[in-house]
DRENDO-1510 file (C-alpha; in Angstrom, 1 decimal, always signed):
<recs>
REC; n; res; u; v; w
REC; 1; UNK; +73.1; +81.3; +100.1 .
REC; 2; UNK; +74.1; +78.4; +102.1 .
REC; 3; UNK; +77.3; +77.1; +102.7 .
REC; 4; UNK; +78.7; +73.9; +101.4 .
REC; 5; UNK; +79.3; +72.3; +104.9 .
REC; 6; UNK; +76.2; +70.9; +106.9 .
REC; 7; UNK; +76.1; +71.2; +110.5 .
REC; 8; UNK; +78.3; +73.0; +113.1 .
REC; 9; UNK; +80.3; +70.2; +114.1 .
REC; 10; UNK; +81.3; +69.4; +110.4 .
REC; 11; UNK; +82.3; +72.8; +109.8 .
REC; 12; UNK; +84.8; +72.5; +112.8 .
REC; 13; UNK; +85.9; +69.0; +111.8 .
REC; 14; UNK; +86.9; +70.2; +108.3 .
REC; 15; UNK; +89.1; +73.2; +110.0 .
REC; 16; UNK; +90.7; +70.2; +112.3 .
REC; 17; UNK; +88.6; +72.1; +115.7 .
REC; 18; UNK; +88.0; +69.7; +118.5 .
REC; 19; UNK; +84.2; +70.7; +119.7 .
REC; 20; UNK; +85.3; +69.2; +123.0 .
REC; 21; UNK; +88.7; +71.5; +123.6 .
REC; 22; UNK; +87.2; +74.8; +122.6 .
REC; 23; UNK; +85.7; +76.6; +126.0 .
REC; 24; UNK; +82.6; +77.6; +126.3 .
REC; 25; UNK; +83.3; +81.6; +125.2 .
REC; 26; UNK; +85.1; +80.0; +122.0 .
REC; 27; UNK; +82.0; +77.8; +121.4 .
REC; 28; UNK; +80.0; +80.4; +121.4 .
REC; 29; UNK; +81.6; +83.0; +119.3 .
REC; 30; UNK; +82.2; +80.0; +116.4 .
REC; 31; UNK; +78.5; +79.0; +117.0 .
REC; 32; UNK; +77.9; +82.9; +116.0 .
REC; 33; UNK; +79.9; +82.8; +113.4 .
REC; 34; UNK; +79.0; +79.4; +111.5 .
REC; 35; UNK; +75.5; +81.2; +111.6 .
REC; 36; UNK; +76.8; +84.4; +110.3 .
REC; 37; UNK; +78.5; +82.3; +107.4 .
REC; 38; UNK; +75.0; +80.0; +106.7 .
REC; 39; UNK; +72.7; +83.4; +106.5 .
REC; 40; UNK; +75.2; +85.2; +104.5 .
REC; 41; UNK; +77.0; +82.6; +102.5 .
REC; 42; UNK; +80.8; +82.5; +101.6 .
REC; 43; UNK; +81.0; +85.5; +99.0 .
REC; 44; UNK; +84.3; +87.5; +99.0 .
REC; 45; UNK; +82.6; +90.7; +101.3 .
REC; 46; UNK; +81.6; +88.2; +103.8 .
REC; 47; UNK; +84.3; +86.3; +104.5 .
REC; 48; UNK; +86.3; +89.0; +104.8 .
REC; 49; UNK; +83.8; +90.8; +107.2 .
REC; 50; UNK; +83.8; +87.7; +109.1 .
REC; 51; UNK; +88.1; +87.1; +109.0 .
REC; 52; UNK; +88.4; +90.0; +110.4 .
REC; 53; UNK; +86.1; +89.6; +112.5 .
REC; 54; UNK; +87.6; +86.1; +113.8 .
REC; 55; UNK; +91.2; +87.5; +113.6 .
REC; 56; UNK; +90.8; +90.5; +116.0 .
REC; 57; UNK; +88.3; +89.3; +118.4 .
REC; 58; UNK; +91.0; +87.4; +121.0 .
REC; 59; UNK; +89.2; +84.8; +120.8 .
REC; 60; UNK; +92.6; +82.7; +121.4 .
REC; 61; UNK; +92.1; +80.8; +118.6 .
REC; 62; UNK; +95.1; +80.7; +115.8 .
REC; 63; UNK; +95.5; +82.2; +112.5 .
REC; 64; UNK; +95.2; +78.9; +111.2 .
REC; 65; UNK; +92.2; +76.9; +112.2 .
REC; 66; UNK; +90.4; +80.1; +111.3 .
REC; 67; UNK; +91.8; +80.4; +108.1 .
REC; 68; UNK; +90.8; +76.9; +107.8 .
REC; 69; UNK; +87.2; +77.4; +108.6 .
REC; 70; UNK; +87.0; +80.3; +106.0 .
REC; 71; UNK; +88.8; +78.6; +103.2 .
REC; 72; UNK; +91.4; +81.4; +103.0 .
REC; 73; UNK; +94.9; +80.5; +102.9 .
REC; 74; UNK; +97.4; +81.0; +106.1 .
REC; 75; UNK; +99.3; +84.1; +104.0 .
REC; 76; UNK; +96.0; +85.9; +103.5 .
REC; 77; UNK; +94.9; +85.3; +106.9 .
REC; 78; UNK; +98.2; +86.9; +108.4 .
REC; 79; UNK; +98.3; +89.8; +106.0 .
REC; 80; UNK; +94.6; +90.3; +106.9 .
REC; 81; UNK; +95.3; +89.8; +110.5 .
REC; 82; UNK; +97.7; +92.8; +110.5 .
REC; 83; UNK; +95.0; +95.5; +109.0 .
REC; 84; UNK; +92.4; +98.0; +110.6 .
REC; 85; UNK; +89.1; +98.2; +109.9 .
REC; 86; UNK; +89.6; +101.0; +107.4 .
REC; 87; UNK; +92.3; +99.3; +105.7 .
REC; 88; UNK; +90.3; +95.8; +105.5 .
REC; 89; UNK; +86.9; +98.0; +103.8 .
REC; 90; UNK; +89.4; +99.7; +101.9 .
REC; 91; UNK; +91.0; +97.0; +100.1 .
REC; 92; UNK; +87.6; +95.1; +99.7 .
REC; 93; UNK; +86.6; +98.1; +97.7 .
REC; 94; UNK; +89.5; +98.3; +95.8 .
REC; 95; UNK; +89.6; +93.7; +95.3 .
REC; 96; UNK; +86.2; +93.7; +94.2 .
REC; 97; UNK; +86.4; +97.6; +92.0 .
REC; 98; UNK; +86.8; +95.3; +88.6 .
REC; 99; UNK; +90.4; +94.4; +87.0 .
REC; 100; UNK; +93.0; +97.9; +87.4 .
REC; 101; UNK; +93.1; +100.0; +84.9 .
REC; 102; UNK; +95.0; +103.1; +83.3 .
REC; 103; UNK; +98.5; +103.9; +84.2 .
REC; 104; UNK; +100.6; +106.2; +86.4 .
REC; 105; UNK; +102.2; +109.2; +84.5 .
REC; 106; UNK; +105.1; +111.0; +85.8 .
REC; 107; UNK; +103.0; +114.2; +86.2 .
REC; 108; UNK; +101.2; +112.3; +89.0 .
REC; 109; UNK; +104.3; +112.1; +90.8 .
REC; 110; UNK; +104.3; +115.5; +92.3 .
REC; 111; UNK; +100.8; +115.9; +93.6 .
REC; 112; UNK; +101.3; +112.5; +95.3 .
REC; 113; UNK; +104.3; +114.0; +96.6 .
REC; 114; UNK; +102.5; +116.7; +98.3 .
REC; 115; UNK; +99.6; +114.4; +99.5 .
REC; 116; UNK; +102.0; +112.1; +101.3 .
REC; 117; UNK; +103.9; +114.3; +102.6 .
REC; 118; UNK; +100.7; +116.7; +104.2 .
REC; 119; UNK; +98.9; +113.3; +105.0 .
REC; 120; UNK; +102.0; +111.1; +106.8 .
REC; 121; UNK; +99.3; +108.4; +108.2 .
REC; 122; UNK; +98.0; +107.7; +105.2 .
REC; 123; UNK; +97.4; +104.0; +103.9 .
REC; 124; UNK; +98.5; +102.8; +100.2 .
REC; 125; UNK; +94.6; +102.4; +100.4 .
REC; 126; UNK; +94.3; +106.3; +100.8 .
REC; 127; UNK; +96.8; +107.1; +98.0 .
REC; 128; UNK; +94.7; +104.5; +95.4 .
REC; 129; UNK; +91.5; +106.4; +96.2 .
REC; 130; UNK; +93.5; +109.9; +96.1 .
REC; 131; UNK; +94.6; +109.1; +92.9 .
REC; 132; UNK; +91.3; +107.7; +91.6 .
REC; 133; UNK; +89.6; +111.2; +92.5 .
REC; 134; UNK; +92.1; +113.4; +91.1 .
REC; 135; UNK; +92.8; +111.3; +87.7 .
REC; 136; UNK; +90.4; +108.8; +87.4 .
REC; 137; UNK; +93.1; +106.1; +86.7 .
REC; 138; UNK; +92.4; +103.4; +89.3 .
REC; 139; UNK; +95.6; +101.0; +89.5 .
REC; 140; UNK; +96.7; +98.0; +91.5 .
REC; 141; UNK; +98.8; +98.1; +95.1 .
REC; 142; UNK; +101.6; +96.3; +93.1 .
REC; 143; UNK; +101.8; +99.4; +90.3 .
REC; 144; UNK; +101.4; +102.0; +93.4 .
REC; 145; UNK; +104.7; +100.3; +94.9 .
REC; 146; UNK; +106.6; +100.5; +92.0 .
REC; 147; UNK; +105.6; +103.9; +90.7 .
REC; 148; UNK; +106.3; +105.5; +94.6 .
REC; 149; UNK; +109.8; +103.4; +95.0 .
REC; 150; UNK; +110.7; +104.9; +91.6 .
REC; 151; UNK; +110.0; +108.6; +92.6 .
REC; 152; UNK; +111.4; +108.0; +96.1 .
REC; 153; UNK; +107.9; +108.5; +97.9 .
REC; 154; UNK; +108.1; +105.2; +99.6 .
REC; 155; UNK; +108.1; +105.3; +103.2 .
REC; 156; UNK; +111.9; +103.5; +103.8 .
REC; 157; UNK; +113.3; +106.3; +101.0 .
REC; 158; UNK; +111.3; +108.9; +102.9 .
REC; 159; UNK; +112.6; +108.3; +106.0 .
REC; 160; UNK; +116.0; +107.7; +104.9 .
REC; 161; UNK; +116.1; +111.1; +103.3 .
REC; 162; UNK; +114.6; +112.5; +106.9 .
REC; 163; UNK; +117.3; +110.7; +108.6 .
REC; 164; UNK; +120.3; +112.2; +106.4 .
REC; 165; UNK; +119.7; +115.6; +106.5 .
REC; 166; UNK; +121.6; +117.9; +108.0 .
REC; 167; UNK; +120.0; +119.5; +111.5 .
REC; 168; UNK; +119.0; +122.9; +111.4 .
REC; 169; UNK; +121.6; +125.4; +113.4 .
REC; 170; UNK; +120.1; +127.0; +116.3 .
REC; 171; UNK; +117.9; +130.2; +116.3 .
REC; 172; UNK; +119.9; +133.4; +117.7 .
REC; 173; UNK; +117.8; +134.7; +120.9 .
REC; 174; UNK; +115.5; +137.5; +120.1 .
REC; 175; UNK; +116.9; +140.9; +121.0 .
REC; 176; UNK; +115.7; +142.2; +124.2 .
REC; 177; UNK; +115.8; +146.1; +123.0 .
REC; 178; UNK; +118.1; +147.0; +126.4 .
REC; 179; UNK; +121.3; +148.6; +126.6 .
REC; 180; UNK; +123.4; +146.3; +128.5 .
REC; 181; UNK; +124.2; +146.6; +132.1 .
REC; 182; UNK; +127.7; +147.5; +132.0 .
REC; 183; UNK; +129.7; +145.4; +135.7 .
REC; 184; UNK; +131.1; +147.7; +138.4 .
REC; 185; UNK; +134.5; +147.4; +138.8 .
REC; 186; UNK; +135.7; +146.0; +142.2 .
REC; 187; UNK; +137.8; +148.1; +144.3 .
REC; 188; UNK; +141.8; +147.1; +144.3 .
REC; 189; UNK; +142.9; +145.2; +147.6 .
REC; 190; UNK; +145.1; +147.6; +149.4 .
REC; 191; UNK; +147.8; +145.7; +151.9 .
REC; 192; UNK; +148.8; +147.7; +154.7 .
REC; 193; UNK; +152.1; +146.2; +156.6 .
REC; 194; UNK; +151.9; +146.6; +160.2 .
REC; 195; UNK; +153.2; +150.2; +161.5 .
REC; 196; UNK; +152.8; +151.4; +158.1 .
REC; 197; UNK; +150.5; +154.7; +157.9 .
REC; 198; UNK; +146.7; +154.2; +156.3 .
REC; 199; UNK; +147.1; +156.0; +152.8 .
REC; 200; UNK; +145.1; +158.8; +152.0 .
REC; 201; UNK; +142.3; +157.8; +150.1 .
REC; 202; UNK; +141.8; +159.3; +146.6 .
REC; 203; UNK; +139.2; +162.0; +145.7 .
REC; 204; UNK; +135.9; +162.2; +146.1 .
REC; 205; UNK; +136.3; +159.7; +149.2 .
REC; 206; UNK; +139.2; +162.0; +150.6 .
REC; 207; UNK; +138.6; +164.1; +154.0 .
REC; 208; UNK; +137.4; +167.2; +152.9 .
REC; 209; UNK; +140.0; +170.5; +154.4 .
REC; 210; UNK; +138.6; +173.7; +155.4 .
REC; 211; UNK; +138.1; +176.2; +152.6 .
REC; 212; UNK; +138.2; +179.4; +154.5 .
REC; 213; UNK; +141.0; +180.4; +155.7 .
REC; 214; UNK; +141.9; +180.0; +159.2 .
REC; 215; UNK; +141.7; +183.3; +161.5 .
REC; 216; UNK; +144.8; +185.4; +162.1 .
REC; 217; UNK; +146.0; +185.6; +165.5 .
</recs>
């Protein structure tokens, strides 16, 4: 399926690209993709292959001359510019999964609940294809805002709640199972003025007598 736009330098004149100021890296990564769009044509999976492509390559081109040369509109090409490859196959999957359909029930909000909260990386891409699997109901990232913001399992809610409650008190230490050491008393400071006798220390430190008596005479 060929594109509508004949020729490499018509495709960059209709983006408002001058041949002569791109360098010769630039040149050749358009020159790849103008063939890229010509063999593969400019259905919704390609062009957003190729955008994302274009938008994360650092090619130091803008976001708008290459939203230009796809057709896509500067908004698209920014919220696309801020996705990962998962999240830009994800949501191709779920643009070109047919109109939504079914509806989020209440019951759903607690298993969600628990699959947010064991899964805090997870994409709004994730949670659609959660929900899918479990239910069956596949909805639209507009009716997976709303139904989240209203059960308070949006991310700002979330972290609000984390940021208000109270912090836990601290553990006591373990019990070490030992007696504890009891502290020696220290001796009392005894001042002795000078020409004053030494007192006699108290038992058992005192000099021991003699317990025999002493021989008569």
């Amino acid at each position: 399926m060929a594109t509508p736009v004949d020729g490499f330098p018509a495709w960059l004149a209709q983006a408002q690209i001058v041949e002569a100021k791109l360098t010769p890296a630039q040149r050749g990564v358009l020159r790849a993709a103008f063939a890229f769009r010509q063999r593969c044509g400019p259905d919704y999976y390609s062009t957003r292959l190729l955008s994302h492509f274009l938008l994360h390559a650092d090619t130091g081109l803008k976001v708008a001359p290459i939203a230009r040369l796809l057709r896509l509109s500067r908004p698209t090409a920014s919220r696309q510019q801020g996705l990962s490859s998962k999240e830009a196959v994800q949501a191709a999957q779920h643009r070109m999964a047919g109109r939504p359909h079914g509806k989020l029930l209440p019951r759903y909000a607690g298993p969600l609940a628990e699959f947010l909260l064991t899964h805090p990386d997870t994409t709004r891409y994730d949670a659609l294809d959660f929900i899918h699997r479990t239910w069956g109901v596949r909805v639209s990232t507009v009716a997976l805002h709303h139904f989240r913001k209203r059960y308070g399992l949006d991310r700002a809610t979330r972290a609000a709640a984390r940021a208000a409650a109270p912090p836990s008190p601290p553990e006591p230490p373990p019990p070490s199972g030992r007696p504890p050491v009891p502290v020696p008393s220290q001796p009392a400071l005894v001042v002795v003025q000078p020409g004053q006798a030494l007192p006699v220390p108290a038992p058992p430190f005192s000099g021991r007598g003699r317990s025999t008596p002493a021989p008569s005479s």
